[in-house]
Structures are given as C-alpha cells and as structure tokens.
Jmol script that loads the backbone (N, CA, C; Angstrom):
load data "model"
ATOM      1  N   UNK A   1      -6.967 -16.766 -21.775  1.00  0.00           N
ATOM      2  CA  UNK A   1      -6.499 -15.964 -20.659  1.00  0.00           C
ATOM      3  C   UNK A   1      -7.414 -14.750 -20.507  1.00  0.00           C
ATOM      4  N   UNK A   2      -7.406 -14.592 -19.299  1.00  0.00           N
ATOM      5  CA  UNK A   2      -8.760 -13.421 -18.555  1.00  0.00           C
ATOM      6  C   UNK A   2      -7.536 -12.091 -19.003  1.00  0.00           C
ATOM      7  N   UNK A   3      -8.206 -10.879 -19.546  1.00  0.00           N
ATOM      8  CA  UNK A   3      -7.636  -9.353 -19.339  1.00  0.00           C
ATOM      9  C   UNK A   3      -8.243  -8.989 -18.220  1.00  0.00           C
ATOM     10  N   UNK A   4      -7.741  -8.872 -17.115  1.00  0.00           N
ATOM     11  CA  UNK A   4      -8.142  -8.008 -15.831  1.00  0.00           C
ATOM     12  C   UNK A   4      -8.232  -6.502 -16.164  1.00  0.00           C
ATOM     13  N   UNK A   5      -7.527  -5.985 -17.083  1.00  0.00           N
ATOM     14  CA  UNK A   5      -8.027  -4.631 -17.394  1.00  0.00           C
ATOM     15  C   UNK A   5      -8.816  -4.170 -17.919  1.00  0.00           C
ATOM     16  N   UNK A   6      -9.534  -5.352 -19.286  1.00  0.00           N
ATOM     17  CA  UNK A   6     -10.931  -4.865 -19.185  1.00  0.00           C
ATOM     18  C   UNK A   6     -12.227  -4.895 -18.033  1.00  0.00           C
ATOM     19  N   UNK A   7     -11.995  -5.440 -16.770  1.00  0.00           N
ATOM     20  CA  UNK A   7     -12.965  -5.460 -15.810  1.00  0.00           C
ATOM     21  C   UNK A   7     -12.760  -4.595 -14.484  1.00  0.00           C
ATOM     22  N   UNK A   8     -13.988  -3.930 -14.931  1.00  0.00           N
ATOM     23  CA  UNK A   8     -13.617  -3.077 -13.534  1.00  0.00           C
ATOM     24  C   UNK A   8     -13.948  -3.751 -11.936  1.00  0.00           C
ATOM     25  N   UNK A   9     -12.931  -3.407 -10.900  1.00  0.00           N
ATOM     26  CA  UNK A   9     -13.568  -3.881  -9.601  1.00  0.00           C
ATOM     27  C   UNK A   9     -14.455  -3.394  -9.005  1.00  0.00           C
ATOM     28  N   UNK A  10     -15.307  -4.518  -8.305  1.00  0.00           N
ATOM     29  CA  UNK A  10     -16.695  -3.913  -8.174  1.00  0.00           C
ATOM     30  C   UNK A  10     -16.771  -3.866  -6.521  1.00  0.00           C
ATOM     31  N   UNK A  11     -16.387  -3.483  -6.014  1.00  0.00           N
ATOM     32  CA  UNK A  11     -16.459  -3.367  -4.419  1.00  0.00           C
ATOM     33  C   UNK A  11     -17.552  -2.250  -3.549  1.00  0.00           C
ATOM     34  N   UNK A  12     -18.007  -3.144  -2.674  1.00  0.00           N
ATOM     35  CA  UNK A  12     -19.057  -2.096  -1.748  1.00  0.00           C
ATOM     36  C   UNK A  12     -18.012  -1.340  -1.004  1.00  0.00           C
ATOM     37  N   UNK A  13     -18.353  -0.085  -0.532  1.00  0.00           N
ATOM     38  CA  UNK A  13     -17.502   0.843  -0.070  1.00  0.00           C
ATOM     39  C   UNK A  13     -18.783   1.558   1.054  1.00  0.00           C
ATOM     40  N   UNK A  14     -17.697   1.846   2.511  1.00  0.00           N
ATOM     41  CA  UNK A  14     -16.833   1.352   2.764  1.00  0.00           C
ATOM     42  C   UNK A  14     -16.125   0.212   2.917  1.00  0.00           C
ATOM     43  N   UNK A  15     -14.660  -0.506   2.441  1.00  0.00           N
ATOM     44  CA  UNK A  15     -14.143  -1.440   2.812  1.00  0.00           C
ATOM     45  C   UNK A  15     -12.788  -1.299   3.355  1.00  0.00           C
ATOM     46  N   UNK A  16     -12.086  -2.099   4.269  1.00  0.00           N
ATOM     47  CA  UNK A  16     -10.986  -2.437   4.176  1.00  0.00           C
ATOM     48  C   UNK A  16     -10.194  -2.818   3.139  1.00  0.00           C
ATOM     49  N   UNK A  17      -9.126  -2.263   2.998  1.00  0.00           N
ATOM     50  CA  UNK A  17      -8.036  -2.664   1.926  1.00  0.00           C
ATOM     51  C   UNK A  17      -6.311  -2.631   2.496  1.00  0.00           C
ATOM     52  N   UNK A  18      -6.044  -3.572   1.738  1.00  0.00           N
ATOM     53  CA  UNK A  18      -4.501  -3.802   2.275  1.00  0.00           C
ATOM     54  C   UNK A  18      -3.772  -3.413   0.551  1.00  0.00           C
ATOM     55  N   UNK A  19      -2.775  -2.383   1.068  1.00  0.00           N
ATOM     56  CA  UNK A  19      -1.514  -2.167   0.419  1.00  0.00           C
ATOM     57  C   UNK A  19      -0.071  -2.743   0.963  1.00  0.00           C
ATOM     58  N   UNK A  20       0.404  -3.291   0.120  1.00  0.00           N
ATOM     59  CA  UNK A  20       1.594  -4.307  -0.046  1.00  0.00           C
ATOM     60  C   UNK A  20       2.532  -3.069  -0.966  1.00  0.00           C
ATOM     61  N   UNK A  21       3.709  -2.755   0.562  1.00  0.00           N
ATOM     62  CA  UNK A  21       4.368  -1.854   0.033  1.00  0.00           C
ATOM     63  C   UNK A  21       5.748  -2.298   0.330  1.00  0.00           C
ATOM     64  N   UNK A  22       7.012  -2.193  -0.681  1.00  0.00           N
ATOM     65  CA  UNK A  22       8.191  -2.629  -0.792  1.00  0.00           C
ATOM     66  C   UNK A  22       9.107  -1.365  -0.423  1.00  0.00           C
ATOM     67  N   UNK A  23       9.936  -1.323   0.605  1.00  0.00           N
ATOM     68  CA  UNK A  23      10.999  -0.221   0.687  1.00  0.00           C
ATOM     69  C   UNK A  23      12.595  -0.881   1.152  1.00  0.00           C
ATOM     70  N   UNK A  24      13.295  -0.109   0.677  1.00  0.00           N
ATOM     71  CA  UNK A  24      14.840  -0.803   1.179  1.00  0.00           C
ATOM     72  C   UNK A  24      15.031  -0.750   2.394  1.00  0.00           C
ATOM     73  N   UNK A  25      15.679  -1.754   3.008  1.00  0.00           N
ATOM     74  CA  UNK A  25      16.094  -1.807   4.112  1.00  0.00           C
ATOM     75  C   UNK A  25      16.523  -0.902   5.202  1.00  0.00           C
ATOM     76  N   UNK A  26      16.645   0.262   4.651  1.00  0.00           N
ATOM     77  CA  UNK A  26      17.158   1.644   5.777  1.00  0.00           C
ATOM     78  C   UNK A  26      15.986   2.072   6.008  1.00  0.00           C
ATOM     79  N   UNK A  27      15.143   2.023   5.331  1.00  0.00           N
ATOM     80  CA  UNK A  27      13.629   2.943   5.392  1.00  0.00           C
ATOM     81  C   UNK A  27      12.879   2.283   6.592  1.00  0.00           C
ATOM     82  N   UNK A  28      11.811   2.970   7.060  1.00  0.00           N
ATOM     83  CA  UNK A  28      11.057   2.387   8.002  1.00  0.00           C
ATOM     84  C   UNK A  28      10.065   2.561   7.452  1.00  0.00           C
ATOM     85  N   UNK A  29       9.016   1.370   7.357  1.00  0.00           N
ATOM     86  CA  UNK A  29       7.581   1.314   6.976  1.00  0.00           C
ATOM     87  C   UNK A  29       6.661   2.131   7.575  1.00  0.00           C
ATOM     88  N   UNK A  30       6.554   1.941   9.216  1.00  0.00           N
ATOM     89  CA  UNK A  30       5.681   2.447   9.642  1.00  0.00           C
ATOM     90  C   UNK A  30       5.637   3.951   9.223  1.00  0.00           C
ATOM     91  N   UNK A  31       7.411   4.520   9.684  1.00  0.00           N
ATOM     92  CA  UNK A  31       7.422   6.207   8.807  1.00  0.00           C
ATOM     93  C   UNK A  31       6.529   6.626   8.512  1.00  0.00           C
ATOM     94  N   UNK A  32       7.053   6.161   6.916  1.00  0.00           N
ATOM     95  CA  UNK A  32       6.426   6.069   5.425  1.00  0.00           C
ATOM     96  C   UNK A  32       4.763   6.171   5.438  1.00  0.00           C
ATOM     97  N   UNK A  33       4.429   5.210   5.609  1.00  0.00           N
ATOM     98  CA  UNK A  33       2.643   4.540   6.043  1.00  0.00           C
ATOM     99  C   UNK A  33       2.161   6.150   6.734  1.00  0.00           C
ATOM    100  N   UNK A  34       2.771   6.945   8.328  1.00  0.00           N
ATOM    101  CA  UNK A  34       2.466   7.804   9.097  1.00  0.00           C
ATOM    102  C   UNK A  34       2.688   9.146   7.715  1.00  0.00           C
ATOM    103  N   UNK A  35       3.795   9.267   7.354  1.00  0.00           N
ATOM    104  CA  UNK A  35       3.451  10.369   6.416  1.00  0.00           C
ATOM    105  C   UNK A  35       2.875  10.617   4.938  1.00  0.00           C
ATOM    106  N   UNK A  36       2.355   9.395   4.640  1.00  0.00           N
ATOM    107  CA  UNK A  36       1.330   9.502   3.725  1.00  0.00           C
ATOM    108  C   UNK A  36      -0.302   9.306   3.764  1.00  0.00           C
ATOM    109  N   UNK A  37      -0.706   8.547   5.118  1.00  0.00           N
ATOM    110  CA  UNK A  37      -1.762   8.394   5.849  1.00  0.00           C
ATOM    111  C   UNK A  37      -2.063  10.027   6.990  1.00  0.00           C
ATOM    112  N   UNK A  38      -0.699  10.176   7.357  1.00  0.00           N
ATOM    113  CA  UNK A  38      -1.200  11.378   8.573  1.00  0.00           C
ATOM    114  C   UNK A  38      -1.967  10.528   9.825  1.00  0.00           C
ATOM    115  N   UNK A  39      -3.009  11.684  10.001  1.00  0.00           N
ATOM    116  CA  UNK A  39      -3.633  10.811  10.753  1.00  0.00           C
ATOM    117  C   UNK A  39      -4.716   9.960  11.124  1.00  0.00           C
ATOM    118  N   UNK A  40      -4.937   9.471   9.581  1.00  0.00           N
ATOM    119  CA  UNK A  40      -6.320   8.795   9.078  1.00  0.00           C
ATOM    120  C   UNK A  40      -5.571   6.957  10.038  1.00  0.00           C
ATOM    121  N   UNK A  41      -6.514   7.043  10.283  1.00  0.00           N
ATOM    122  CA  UNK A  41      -5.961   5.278  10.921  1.00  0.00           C
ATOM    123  C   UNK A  41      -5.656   4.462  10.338  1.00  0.00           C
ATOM    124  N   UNK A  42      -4.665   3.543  10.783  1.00  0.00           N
ATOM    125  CA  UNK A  42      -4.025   2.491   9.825  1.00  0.00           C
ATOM    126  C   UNK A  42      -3.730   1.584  10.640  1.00  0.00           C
ATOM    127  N   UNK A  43      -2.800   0.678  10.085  1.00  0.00           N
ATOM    128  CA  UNK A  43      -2.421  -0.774  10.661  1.00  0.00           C
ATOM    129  C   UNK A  43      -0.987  -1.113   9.880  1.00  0.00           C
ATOM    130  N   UNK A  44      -0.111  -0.867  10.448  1.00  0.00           N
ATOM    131  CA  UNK A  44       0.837  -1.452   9.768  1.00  0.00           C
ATOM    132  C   UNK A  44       1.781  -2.905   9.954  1.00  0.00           C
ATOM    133  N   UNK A  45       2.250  -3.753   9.338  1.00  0.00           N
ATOM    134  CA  UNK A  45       2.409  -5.063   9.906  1.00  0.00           C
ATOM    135  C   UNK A  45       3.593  -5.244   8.563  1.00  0.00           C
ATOM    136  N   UNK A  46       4.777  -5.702   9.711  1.00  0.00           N
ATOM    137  CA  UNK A  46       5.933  -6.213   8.309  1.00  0.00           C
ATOM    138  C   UNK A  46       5.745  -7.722   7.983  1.00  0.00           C
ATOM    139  N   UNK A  47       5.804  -7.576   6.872  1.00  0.00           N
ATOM    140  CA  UNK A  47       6.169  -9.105   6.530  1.00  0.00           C
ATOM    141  C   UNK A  47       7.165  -9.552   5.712  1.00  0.00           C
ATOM    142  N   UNK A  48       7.942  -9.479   5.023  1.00  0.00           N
ATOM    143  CA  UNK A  48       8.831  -9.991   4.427  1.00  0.00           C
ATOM    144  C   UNK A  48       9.755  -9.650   4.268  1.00  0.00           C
ATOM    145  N   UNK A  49      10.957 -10.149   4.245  1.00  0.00           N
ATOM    146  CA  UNK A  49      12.384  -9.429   3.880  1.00  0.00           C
ATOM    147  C   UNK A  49      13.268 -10.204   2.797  1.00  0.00           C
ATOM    148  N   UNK A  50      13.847  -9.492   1.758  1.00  0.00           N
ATOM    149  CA  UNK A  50      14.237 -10.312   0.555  1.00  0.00           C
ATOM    150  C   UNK A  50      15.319 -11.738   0.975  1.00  0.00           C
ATOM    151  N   UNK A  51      15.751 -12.205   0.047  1.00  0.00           N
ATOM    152  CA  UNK A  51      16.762 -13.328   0.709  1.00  0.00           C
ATOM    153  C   UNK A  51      18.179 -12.543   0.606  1.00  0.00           C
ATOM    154  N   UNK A  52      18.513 -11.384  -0.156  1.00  0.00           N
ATOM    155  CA  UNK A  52      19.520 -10.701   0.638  1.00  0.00           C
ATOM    156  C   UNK A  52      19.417  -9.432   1.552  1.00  0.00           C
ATOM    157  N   UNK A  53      18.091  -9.669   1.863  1.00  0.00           N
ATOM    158  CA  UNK A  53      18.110  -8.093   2.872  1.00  0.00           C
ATOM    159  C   UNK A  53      18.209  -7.040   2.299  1.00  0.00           C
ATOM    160  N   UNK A  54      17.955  -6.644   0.805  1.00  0.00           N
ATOM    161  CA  UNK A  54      18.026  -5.474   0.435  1.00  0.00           C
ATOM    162  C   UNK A  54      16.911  -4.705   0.845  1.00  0.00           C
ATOM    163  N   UNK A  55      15.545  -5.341   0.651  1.00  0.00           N
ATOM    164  CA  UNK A  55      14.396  -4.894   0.724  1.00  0.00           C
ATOM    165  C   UNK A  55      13.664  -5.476   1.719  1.00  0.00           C
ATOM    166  N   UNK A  56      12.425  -4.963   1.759  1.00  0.00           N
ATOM    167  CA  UNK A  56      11.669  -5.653   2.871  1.00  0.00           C
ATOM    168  C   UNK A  56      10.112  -5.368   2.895  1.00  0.00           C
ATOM    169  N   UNK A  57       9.167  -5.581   3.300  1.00  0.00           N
ATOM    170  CA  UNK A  57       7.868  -5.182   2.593  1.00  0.00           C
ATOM    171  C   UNK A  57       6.861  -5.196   4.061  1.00  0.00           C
ATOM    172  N   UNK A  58       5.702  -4.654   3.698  1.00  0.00           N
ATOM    173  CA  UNK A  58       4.860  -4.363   4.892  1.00  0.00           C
ATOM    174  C   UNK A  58       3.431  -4.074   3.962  1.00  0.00           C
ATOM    175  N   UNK A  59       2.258  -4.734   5.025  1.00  0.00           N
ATOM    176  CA  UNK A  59       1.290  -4.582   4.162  1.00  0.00           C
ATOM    177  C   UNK A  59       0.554  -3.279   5.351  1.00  0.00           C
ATOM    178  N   UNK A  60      -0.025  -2.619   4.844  1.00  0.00           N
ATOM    179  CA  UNK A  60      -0.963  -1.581   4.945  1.00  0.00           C
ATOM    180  C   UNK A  60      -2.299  -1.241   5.140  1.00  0.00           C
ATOM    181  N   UNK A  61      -3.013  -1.457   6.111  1.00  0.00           N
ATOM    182  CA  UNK A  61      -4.300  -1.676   6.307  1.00  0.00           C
ATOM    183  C   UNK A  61      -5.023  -0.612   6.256  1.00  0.00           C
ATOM    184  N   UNK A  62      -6.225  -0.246   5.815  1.00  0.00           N
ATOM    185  CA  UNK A  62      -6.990   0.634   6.516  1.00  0.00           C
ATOM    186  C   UNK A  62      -8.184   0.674   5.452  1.00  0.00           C
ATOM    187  N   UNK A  63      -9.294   1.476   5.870  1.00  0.00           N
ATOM    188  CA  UNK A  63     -10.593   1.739   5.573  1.00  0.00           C
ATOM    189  C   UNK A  63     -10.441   2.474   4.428  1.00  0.00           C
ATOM    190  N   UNK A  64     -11.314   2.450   3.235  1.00  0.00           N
ATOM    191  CA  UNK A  64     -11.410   3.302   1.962  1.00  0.00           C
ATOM    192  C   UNK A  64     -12.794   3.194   2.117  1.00  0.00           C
ATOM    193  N   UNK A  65     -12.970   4.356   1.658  1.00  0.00           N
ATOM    194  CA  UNK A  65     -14.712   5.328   1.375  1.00  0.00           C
ATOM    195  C   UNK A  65     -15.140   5.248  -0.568  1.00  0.00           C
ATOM    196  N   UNK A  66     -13.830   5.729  -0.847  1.00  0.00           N
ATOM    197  CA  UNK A  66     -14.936   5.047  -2.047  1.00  0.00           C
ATOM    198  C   UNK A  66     -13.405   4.279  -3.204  1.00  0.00           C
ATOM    199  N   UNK A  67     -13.940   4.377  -4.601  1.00  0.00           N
ATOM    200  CA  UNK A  67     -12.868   3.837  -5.700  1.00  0.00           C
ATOM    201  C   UNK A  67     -11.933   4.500  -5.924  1.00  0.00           C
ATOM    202  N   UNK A  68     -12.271   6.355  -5.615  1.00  0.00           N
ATOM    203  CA  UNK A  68     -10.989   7.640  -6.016  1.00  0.00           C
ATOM    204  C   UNK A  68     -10.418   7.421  -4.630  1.00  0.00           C
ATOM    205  N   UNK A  69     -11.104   7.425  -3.331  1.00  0.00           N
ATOM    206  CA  UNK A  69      -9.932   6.874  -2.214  1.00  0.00           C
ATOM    207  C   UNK A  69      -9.123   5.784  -2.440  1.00  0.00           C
ATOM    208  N   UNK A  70      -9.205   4.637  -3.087  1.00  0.00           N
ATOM    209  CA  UNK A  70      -8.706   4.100  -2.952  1.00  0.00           C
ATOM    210  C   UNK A  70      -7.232   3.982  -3.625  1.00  0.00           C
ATOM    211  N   UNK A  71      -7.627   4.708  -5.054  1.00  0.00           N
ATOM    212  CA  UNK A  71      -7.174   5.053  -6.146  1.00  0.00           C
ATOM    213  C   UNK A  71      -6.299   6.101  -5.757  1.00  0.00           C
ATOM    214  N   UNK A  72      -6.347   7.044  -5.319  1.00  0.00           N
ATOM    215  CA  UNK A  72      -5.765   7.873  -4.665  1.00  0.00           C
ATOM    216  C   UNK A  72      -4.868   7.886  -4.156  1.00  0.00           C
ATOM    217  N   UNK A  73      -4.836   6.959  -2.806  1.00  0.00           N
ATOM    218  CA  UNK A  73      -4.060   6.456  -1.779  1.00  0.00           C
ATOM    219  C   UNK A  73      -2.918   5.409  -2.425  1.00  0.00           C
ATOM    220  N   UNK A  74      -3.248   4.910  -3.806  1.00  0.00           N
ATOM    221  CA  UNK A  74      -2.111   4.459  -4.582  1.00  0.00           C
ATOM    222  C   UNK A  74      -1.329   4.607  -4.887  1.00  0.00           C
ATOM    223  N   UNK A  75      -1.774   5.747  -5.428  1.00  0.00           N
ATOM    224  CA  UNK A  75      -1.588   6.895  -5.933  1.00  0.00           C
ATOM    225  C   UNK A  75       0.230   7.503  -5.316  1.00  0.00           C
ATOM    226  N   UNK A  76      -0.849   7.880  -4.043  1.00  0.00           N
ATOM    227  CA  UNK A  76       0.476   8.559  -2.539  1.00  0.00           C
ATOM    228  C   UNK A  76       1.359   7.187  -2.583  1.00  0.00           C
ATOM    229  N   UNK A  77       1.134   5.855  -2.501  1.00  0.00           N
ATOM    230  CA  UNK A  77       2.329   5.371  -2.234  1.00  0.00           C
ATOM    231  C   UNK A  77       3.256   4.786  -3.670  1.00  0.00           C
ATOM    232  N   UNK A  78       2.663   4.929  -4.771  1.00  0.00           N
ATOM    233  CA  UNK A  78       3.714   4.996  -5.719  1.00  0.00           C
ATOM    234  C   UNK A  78       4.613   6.033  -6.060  1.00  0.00           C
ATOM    235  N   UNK A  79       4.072   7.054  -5.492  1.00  0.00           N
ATOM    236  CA  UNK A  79       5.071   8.664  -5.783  1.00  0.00           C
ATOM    237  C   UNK A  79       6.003   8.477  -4.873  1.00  0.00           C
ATOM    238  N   UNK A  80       5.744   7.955  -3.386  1.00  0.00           N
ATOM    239  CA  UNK A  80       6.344   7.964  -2.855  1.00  0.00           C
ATOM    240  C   UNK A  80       8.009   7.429  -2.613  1.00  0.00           C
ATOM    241  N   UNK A  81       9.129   8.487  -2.361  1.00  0.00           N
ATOM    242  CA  UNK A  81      10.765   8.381  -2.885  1.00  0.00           C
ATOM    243  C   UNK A  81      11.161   7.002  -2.424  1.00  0.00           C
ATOM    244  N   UNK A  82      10.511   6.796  -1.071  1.00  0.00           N
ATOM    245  CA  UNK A  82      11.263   5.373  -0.747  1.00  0.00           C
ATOM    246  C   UNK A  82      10.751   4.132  -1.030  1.00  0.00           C
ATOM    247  N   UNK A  83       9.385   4.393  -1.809  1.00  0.00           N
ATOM    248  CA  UNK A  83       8.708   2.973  -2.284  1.00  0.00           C
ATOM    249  C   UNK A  83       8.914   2.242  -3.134  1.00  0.00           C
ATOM    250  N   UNK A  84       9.802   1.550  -3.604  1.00  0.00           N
ATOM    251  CA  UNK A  84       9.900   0.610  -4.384  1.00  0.00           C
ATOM    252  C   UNK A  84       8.824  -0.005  -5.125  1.00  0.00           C
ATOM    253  N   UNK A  85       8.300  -0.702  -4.812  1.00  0.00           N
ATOM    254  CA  UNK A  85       7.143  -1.424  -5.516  1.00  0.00           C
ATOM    255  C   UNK A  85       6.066  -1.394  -4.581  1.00  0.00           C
ATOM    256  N   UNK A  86       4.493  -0.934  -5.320  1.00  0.00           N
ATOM    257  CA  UNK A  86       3.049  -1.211  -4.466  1.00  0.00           C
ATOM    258  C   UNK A  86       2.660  -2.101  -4.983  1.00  0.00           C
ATOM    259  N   UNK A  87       1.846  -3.156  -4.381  1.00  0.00           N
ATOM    260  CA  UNK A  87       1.298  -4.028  -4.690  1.00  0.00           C
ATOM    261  C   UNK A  87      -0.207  -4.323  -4.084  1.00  0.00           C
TER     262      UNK A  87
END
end "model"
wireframe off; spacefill off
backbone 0.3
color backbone group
C-alpha cells in the first residue's frame, strides 16, 4: 500500500481546484463559498444530498496561485462553523 503522505503534490500553479464541501441542510453553500472567498471568483455547483437529507455537499471551484493558496483556502473552509467535512 502507497503512503500518500509521504509524497508531496506536485502541481503547476496557476491551477484550478475543486473543494468538496459538506454542510447541513439549513446552511446555504453558495453563502458559505461568498464569505470565505469574498470576492475572489468562484463557481459554485451542488451536488449531493445524503439519503436522509441531513446534509448536502457542493463542490467549489476556483483558481489557486500557488501550494500556501491552496493550503490556505483549506484551511478557511475547515474552520469554517457550518462545514462539516472538506474534501
């Protein structure tokens, strides 16, 4: 079995990257996405909702400049109160 944590990712920058973000059902994604992005551009798009509707998930598009942006911006959506799980 591969350790993915000993290898670092090696990505040209700038790239696109998608965050896969989980919030409960009262929350609104896009919100969320607007007050941790501001007004850096994004893309937001829902996709999934659990099989009891508790939760629901949306992936997160947008441009990163380098590995601490990206890292960063993880960062903002794991702190974040209504995020459940980043992926």
């Amino acid at each position: 079995m591969i350790d993915l944590n000993d290898h670092k990712l090696e990505l040209e920058y700038p790239c696109n990257w998608c965050y896969k973000i989980v919030i409960k059902h009262e929350h609104n994604g896009n919100k969320i996405a607007k007050e941790i992005l501001d007004a850096r551009e994004h893309k937001v798009t829902k996709s999934k909702v659990s099989s009891g509707g508790k939760f629901k998930s949306y992936s997160v598009d947008l441009l990163v400049h380098s590995d601490d942006d990206r890292t960063e911006l993880h960062k903002l959506f794991v702190d974040h109160k209504h995020i459940k799980m980043v992926v």
